[in-house]
N, C-alpha and C positions, 0 to 999 in steps of 0.2 A: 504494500500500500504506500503509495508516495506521500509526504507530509503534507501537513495540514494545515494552514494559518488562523491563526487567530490574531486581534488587534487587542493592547491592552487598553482600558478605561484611564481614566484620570486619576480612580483609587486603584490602581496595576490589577483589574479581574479580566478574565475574559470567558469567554464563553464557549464551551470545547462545542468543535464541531459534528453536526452531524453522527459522522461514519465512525469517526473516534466514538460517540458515544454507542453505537450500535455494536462495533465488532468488541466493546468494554464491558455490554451489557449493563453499561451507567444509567440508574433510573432517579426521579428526582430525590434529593434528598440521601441520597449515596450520599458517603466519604472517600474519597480519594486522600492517597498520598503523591503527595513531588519529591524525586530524589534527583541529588544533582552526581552527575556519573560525569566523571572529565570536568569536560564541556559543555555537556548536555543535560536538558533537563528531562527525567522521567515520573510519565504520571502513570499513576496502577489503582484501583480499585482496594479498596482496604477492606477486605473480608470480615465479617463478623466473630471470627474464631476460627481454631483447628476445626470444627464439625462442619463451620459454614463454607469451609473455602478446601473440603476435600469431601464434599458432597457430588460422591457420583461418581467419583474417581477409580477408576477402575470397572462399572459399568458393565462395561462390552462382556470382560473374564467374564463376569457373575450371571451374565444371560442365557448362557446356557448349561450352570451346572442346577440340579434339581437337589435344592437346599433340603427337603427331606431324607431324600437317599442318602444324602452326605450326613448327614445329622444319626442315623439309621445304622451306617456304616461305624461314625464314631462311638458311637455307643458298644457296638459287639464288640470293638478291639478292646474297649476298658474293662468289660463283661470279659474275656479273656485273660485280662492280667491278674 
């Protein structure tokens, strides 16, 4: 994605664009943070916590295993020890 401009105000705000805020999934009322790397400045979304910001993560694995049978499974191996 090529950069973005934004103009700063008189109090230095500006207002992120569009596609930044889409591909950020920034909704109103989000916190962002700015880190300044070098040169540059980076903006990221400031997740709610470790639950909020590793919700989903991993997904795809978990679609197809059948969390009964696994569950089912773990249990006869302890039934065995």
């Amino acid at each position: 994605m090529p950069g973005s401009a934004a103009t700063l105000t008189s109090k230095f705000q500006i207002t992120i664009p569009t596609e930044v805020r889409r591909r950020l999934a920034l909704r109103q009322g989000d916190v962002v943070v700015l880190d300044v790397e070098g040169d540059h400045a980076v903006l990221r979304p400031k997740r709610a916590g470790w639950a909020a910001s590793t919700w989903g993560l991993g997904a795809d694995l978990w679609a197809s295993v059948d969390g009964a049978a696994a569950v089912e499974t773990e249990r006869d191996l302890w039934d065995r020890e």
